[in-house]
C-alpha positions in Angstrom: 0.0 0.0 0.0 1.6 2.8 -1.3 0.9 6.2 1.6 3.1 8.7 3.6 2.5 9.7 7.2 2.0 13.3 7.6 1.0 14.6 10.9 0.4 11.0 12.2 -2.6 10.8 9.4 -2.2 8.6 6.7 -2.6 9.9 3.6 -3.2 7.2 0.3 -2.1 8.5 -3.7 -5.2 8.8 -5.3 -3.1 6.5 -8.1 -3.1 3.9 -5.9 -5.0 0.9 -6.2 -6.2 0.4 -3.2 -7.6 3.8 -3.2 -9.8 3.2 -6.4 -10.9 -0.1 -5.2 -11.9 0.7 -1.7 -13.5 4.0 -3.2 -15.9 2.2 -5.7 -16.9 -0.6 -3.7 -18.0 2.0 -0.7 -19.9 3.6 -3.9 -21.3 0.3 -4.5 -22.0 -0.2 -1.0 -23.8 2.9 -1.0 -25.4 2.3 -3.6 -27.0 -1.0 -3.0 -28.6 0.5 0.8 -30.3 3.2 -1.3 -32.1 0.8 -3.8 -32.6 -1.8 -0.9 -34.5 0.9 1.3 -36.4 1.9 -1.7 -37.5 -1.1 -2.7 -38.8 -2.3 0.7 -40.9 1.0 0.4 -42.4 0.2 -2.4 -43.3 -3.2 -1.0 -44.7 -2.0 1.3 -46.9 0.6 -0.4 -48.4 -2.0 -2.4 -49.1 -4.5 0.3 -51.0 -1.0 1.8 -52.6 -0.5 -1.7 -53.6 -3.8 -1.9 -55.2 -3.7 1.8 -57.1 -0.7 1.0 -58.6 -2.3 -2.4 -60.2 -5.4 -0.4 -61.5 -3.0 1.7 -64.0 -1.4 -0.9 
């Protein structure tokens, strides 16, 4: 892992590898909560829609 230590922080070449592959796969990452979450909402709001239909 290519870095230097400056002020005890460690601070990574944005040519590095590492850097790029951690960086996409935490946009991945990301990525994948968002369209989870939104898809249990819309789950949801059709097993509401649903409800309300038998209803009437």
């Amino acid at each position: 892992m290519e870095c230097q230590n400056r002020s005890d922080k460690y601070i990574w070449s944005p040519h590095d590898a590492y850097f790029y592959k951690g960086l996409s796969e935490l946009i991945v990452d990301i990525d994948r909560l968002i369209y989870l979450s939104l898809g249990e909402i819309r789950k949801d709001f059709v097993f509401i829609q649903s409800q309300y239909g038998f209803f009437n």
